[in-house]
Residue frames as qw, qx, qy, qz and C-alpha x, y, z in Angstrom:
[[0.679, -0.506, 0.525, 0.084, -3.07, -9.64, -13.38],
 [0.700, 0.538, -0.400, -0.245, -0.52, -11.45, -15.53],
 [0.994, 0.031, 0.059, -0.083, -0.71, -15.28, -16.07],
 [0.102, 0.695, -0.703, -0.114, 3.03, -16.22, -15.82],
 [0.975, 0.051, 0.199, -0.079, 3.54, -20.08, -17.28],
 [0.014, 0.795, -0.590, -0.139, 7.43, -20.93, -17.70],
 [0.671, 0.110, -0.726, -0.101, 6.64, -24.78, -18.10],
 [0.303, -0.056, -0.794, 0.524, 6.51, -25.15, -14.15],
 [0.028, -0.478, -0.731, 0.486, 3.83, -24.05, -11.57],
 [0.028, 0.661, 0.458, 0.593, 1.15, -21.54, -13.20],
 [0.333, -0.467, -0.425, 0.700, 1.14, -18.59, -11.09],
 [0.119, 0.825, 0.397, 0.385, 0.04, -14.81, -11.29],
 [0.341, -0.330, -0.345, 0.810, 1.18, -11.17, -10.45],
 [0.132, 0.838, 0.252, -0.466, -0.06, -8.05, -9.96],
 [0.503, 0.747, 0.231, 0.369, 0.16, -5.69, -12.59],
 [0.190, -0.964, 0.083, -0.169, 1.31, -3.07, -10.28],
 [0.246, -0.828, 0.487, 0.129, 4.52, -5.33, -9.61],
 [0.944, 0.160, 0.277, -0.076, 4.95, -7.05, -12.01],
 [0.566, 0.717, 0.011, 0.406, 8.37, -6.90, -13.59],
 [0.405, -0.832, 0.218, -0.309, 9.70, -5.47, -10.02],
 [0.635, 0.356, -0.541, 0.421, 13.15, -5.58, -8.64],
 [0.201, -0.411, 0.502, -0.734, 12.32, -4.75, -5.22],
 [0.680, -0.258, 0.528, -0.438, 9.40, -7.11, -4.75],
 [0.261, 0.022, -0.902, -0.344, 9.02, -11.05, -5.79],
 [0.566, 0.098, 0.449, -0.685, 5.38, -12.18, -5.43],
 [0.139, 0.151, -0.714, -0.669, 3.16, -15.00, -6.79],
 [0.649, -0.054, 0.423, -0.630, -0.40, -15.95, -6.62],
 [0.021, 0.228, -0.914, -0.336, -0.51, -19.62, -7.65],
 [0.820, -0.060, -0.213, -0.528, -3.29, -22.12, -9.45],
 [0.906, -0.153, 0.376, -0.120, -3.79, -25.30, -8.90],
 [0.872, 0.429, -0.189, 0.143, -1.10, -26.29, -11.98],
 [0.357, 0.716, -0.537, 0.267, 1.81, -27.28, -12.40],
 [0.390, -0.541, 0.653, -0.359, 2.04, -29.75, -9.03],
 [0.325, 0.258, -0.905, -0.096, 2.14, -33.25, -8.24],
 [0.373, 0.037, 0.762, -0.528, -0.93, -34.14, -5.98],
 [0.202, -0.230, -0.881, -0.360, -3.51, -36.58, -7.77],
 [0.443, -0.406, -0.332, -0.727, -7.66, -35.56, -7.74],
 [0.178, 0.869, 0.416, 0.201, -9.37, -33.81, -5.86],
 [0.525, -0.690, 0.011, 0.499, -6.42, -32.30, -4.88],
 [0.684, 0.247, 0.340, 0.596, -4.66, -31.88, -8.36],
 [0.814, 0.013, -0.286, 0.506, -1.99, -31.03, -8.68],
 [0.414, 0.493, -0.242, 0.726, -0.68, -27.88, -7.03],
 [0.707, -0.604, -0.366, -0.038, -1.97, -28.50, -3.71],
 [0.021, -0.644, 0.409, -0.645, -0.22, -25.98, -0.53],
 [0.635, -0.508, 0.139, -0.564, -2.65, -26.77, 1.74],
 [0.237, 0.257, -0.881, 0.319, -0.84, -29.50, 4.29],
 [0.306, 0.070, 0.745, -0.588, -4.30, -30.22, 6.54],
 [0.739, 0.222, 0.230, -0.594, -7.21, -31.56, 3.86],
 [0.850, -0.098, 0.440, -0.272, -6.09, -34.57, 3.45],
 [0.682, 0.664, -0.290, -0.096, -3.49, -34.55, 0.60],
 [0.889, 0.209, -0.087, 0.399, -0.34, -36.84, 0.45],
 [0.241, -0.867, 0.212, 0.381, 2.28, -34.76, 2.56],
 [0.575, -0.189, 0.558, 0.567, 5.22, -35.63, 0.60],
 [0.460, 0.430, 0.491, 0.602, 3.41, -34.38, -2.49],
 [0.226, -0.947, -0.227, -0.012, 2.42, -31.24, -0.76],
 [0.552, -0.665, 0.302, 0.403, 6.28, -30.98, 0.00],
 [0.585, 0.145, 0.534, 0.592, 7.34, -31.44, -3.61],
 [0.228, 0.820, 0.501, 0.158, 4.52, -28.84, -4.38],
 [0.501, -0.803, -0.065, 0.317, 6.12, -26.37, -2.11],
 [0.752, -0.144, 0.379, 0.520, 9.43, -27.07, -3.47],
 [0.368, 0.571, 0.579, 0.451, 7.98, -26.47, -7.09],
 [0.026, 0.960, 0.185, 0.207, 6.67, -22.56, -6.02],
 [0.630, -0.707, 0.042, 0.317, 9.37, -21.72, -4.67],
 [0.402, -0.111, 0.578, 0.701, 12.22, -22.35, -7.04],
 [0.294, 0.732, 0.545, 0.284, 9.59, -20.71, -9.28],
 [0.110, -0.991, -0.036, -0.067, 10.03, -17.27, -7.62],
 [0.697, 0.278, -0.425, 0.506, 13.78, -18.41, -6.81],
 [0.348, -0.726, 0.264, -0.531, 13.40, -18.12, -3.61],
 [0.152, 0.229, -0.934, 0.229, 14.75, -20.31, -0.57],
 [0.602, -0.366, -0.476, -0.526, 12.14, -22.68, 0.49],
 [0.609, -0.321, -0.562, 0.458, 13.99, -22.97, 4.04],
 [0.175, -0.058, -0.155, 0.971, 13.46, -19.03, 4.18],
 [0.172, -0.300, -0.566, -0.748, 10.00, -18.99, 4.81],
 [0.143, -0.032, 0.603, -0.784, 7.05, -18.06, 7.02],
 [0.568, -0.535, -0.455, -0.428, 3.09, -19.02, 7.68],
 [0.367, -0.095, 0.503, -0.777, 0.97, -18.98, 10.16],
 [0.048, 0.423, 0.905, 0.022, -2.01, -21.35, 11.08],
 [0.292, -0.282, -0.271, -0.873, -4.96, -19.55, 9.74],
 [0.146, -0.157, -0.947, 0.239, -7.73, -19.31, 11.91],
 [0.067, -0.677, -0.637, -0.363, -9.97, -16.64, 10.67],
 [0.572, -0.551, -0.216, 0.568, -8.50, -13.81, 12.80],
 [0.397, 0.879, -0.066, 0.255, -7.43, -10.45, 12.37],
 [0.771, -0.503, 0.225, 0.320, -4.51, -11.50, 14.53],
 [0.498, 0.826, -0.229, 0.133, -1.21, -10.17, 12.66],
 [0.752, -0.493, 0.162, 0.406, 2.58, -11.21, 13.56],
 [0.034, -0.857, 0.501, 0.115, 5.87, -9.91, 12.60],
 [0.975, 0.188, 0.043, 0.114, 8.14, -12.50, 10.74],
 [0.521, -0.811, 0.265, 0.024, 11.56, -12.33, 11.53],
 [0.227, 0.324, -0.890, -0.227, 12.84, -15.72, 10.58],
 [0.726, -0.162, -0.442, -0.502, 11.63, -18.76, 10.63],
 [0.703, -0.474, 0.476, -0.236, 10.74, -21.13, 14.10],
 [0.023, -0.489, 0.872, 0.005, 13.37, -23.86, 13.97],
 [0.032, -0.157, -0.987, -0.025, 11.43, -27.49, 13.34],
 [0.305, 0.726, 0.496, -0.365, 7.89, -25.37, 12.91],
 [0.296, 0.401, 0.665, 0.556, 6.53, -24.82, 9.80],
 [0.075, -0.772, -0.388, -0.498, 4.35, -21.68, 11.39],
 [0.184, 0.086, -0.479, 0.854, 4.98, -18.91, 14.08],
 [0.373, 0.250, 0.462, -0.765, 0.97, -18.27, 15.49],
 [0.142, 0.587, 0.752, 0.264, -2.10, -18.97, 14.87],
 [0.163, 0.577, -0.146, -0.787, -3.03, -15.42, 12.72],
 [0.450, 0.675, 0.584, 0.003, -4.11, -14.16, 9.80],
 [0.258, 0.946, -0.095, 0.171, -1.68, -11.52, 8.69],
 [0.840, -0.080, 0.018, 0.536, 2.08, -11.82, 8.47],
 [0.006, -0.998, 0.069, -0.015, 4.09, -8.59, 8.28],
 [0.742, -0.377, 0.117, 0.542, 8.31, -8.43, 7.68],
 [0.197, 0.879, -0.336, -0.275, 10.99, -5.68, 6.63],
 [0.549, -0.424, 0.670, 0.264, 13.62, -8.81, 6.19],
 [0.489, 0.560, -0.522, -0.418, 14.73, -9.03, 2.41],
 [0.385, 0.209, -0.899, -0.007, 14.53, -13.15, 1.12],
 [0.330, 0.249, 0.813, -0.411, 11.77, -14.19, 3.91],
 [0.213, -0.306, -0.646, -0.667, 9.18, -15.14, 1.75],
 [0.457, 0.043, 0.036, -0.887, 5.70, -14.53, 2.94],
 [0.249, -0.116, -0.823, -0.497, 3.13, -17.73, 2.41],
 [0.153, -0.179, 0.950, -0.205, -0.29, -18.57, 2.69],
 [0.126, 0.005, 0.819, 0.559, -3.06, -20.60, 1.82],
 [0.540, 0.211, 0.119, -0.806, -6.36, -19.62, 0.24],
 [0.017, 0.479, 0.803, 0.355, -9.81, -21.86, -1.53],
 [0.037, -0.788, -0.544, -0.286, -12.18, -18.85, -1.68],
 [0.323, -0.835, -0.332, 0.298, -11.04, -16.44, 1.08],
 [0.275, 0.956, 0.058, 0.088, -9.44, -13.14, 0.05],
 [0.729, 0.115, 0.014, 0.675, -5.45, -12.88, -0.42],
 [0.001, -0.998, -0.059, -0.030, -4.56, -8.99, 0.65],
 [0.754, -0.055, -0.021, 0.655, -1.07, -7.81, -0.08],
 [0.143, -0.976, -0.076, 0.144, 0.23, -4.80, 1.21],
 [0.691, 0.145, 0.079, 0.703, 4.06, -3.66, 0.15],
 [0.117, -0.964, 0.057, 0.231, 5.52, -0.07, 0.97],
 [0.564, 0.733, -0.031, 0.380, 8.18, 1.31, -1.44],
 [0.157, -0.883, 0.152, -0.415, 9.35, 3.67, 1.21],
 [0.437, -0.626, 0.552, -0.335, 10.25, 1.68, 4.01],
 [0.524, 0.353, -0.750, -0.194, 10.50, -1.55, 2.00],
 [0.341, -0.166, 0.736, -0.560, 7.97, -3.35, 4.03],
 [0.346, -0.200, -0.724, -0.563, 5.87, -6.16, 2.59],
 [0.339, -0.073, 0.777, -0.526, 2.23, -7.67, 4.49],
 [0.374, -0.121, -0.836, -0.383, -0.18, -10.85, 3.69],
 [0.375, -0.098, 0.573, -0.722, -3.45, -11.31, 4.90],
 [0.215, -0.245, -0.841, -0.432, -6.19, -13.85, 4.66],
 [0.394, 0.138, 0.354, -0.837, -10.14, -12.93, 5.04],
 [0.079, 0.395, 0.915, -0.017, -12.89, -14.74, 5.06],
 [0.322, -0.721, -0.472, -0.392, -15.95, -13.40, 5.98],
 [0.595, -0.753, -0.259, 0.108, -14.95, -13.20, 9.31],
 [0.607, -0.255, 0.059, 0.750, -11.51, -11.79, 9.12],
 [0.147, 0.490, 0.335, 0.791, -13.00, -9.43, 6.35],
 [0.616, -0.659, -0.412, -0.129, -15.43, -8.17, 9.27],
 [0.589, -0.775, -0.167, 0.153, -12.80, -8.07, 11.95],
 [0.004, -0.937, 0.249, 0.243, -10.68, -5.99, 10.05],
 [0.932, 0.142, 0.208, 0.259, -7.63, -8.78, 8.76],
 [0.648, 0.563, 0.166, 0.485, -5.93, -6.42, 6.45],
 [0.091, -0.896, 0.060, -0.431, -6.51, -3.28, 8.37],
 [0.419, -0.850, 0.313, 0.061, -4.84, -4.72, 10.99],
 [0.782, 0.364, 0.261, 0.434, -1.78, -6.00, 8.52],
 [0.270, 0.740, 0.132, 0.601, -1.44, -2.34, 7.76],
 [0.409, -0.879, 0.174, -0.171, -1.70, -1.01, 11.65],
 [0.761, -0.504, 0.114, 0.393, 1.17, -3.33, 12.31],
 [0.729, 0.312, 0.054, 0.607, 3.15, -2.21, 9.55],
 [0.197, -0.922, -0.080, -0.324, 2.08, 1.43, 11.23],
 [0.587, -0.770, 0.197, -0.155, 3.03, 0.88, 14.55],
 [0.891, -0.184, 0.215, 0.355, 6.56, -1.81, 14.10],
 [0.585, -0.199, 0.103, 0.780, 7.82, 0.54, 11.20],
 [0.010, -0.529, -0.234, 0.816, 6.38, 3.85, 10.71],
 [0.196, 0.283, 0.640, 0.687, 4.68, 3.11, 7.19],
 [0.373, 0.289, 0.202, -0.858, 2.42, 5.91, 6.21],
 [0.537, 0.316, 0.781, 0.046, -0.97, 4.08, 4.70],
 [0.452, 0.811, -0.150, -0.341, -0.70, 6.88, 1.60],
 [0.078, -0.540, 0.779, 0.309, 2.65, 5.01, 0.58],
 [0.642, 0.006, 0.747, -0.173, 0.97, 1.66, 1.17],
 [0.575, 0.277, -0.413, -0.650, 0.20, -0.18, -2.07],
 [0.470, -0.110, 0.798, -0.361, -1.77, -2.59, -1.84],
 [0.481, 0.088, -0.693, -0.529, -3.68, -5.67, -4.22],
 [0.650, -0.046, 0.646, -0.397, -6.57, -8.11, -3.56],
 [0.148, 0.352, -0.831, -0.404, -6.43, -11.40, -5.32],
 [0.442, -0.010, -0.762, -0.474, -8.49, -14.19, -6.07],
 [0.241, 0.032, 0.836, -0.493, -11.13, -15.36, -4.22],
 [0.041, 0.421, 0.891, 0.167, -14.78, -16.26, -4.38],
 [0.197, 0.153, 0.181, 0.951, -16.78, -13.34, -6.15],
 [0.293, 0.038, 0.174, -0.939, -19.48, -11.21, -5.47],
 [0.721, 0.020, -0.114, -0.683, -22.11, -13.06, -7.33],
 [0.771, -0.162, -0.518, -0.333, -21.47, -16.60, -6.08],
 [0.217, 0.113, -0.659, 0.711, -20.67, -15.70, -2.41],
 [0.537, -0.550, -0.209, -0.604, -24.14, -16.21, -0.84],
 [0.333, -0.039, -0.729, 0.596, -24.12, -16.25, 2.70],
 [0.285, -0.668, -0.683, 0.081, -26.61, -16.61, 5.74],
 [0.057, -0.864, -0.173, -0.469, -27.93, -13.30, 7.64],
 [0.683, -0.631, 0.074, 0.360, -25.55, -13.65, 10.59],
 [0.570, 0.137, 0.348, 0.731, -22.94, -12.74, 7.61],
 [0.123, 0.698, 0.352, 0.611, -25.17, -9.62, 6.51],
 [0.459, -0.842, -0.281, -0.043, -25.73, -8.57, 10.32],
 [0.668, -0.457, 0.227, 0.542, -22.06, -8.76, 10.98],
 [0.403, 0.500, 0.446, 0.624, -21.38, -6.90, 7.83],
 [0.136, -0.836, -0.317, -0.427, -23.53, -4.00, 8.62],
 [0.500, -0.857, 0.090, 0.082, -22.19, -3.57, 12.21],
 [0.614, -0.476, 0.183, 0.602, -18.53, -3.31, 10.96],
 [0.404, 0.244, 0.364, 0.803, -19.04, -0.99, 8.13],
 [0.201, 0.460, 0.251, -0.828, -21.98, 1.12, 9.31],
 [0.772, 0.443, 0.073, -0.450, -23.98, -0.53, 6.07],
 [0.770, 0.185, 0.578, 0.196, -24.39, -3.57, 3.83],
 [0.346, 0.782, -0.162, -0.493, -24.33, -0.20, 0.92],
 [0.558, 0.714, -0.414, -0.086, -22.15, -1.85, -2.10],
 [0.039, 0.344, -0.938, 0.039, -20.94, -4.93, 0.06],
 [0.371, 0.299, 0.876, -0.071, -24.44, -7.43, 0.03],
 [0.391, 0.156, -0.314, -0.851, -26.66, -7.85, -2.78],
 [0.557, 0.243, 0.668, -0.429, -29.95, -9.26, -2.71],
 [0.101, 0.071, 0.851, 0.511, -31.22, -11.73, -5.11],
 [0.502, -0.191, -0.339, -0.773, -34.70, -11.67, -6.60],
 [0.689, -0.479, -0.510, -0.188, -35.78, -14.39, -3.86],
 [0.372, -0.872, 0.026, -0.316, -33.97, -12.30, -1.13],
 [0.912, -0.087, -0.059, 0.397, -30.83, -14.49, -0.58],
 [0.428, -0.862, 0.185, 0.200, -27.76, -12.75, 0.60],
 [0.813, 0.393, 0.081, 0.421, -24.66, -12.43, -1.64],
 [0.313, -0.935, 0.058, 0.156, -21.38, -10.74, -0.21],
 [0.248, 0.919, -0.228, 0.206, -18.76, -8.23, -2.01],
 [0.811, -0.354, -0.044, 0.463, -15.02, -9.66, -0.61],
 [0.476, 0.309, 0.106, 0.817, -13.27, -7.55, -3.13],
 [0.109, 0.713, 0.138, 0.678, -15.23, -4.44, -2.08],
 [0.653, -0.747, -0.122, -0.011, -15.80, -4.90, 1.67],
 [0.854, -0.094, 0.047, 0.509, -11.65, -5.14, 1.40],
 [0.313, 0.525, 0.144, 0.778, -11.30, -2.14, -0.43],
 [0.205, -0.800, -0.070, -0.559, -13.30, 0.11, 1.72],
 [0.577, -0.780, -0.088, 0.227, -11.95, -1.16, 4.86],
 [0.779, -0.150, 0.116, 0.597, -8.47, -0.26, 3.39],
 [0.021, 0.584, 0.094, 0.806, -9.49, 3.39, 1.93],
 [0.271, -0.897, -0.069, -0.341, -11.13, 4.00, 4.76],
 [0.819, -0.461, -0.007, 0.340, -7.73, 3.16, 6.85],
 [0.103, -0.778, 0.315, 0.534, -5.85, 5.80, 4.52],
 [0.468, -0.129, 0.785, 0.385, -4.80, 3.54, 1.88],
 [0.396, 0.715, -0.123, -0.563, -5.13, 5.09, -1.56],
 [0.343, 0.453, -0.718, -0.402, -3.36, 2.65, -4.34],
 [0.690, 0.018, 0.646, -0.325, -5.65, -0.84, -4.56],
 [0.490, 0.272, -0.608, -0.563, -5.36, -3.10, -7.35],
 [0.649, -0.047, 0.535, -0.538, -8.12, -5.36, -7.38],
 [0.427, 0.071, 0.842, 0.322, -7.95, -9.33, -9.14],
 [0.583, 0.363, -0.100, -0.720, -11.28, -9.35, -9.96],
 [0.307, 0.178, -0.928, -0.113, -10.74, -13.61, -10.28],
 [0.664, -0.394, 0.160, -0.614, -13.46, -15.43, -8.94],
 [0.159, -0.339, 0.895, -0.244, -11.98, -18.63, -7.33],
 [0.577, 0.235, 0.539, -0.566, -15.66, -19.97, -7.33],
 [0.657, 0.679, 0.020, -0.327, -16.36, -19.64, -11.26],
 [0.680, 0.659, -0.316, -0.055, -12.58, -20.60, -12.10],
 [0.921, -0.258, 0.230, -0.181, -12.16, -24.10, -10.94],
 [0.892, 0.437, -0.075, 0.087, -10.09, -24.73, -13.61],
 [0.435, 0.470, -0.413, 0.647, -6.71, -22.67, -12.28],
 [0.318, -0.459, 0.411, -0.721, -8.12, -22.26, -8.41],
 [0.370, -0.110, -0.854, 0.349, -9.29, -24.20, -5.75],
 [0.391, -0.402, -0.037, -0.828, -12.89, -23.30, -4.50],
 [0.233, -0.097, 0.607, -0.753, -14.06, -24.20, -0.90],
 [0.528, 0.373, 0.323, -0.691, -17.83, -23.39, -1.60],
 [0.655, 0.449, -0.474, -0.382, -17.59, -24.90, -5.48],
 [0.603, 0.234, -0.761, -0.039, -16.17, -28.15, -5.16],
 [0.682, -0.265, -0.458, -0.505, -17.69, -29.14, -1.74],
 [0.664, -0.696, 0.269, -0.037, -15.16, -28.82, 0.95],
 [0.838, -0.109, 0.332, 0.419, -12.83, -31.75, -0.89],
 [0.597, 0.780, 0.062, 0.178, -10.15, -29.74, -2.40],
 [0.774, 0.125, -0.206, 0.586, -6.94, -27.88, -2.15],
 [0.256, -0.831, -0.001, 0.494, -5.04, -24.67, -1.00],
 [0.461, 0.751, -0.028, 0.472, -3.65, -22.34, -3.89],
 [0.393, -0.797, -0.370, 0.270, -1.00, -20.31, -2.83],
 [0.164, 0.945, 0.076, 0.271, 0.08, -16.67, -2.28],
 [0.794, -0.244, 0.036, 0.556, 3.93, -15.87, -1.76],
 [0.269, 0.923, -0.179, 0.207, 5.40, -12.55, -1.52],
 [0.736, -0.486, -0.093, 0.462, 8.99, -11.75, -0.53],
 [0.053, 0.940, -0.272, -0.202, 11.25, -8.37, -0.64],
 [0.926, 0.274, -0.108, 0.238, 14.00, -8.28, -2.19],
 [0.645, -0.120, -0.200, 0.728, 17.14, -6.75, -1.26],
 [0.138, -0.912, -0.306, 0.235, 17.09, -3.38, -0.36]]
């Protein structure tokens, strides 16, 4: 990924589009905002307990970063779902159109947003049919599929083929300090057909689960052939992220904004 710092929010893009006239995308840190500790300072997240108004300023800030309109935008309440919607425009006096987990539009200038502290960012973007989609996965969304379905709508609304599909996972909380209970390992196993290269067991038998890979394979095995993968661990790098599981629940929302451009 490359670390883009212009004197205003700190943000990141893929490599794969970086430099792109077709898509605008950014995965933001915590710099570069106005919310005061433990929130500091680039704080999305509008429900743990930050200052709205600086949460609105924050907004503001990523936005005009990507020059985009910040009244042309979509979320969704996250709710750990593989629930997917279609973005259109945006609901008049609502900030979000469903509780989901996976946003999906062909409309050039709708941005795309939302927010992560550990769970897995998946962006999807056809070339072809000039279609972008955002998912967020937990555990549980990773499980019930999140991305894949992301990708089936873009299937089934506009005829992307998942060979076209290119697709990136971003920060989150990495392989080796994602330990998690055996209800996580059981559920694991029964939606991949094995734990193979997505849990690894410690030397006292603790449980430690793969986001970046469990992501990958559901998306190869859904057709999808071009994956570029952070490789950031959200957990380990407090310093530019917001981490759930690190910092003890009290913290922020980083966030992840794509939008097309014109066609």
């Amino acid at each position: 990924m490359r670390r883009i710092n212009n004197g205003g929010p700190v943000f990141y893009q893929f490599e794969q589009w970086a430099g792109s006239d077709r898509l605008v995308h950014g995965v933001f840190t915590r710099l570069g905002g106005v919310s005061q500790p433990p929130w500091d300072t680039l704080n999305l997240g509008g429900t743990v307990g930050d200052d709205l108004a600086a949460v609105r300023e924050n907004h503001r800030r990523a936005y005009a970063a990507l020059g985009l309109d910040e009244k042309y935008t979509c979320t969704v309440w996250q709710v750990h779902s593989a629930d997917t919607v279609i973005a259109r425009a945006p609901v008049p006096g609502r900030r979000w159109l469903a509780r989901a987990d996976g946003l999906v539009t062909d409309r050039p200038g709708l941005a795309l947003t939302m927010r992560f502290a550990d769970c897995t960012p998946v962006v999807l973007y056809d070339p072809v049919h000039h279609v972008i989609g955002l998912a967020h996965a937990g555990w549980r969304g990773t499980v019930l599929g999140a991305a894949v379905s992301v990708l089936q709508t873009m299937i089934e609304a506009f005829g992307v083929r998942p060979a076209d599909v290119q697709a990136a996972i971003g920060p989150s909380i990495g392989p080796e300090r994602y330990q998690v209970g055996e209800e996580v390992v059981t559920a694991v196993a029964r939606a991949f057909g094995s734990t193979a290269g997505l849990i690894r067991r410690a030397a006292d038998g603790s449980a430690y689960l793969d986001l970046w890979a469990a992501n990958r394979l559901a998306l190869e095995r859904a057709g999808v052939e071009q994956i570029e993968v952070a490789g950031i661990c959200t957990a380990t790098r407090t310093d530019e992220f917001y981490s759930h599981r690190a910092e003890g629940g009290r913290t922020g929302r980083f966030g992840v904004i794509v939008a097309l451009n014109g066609s």
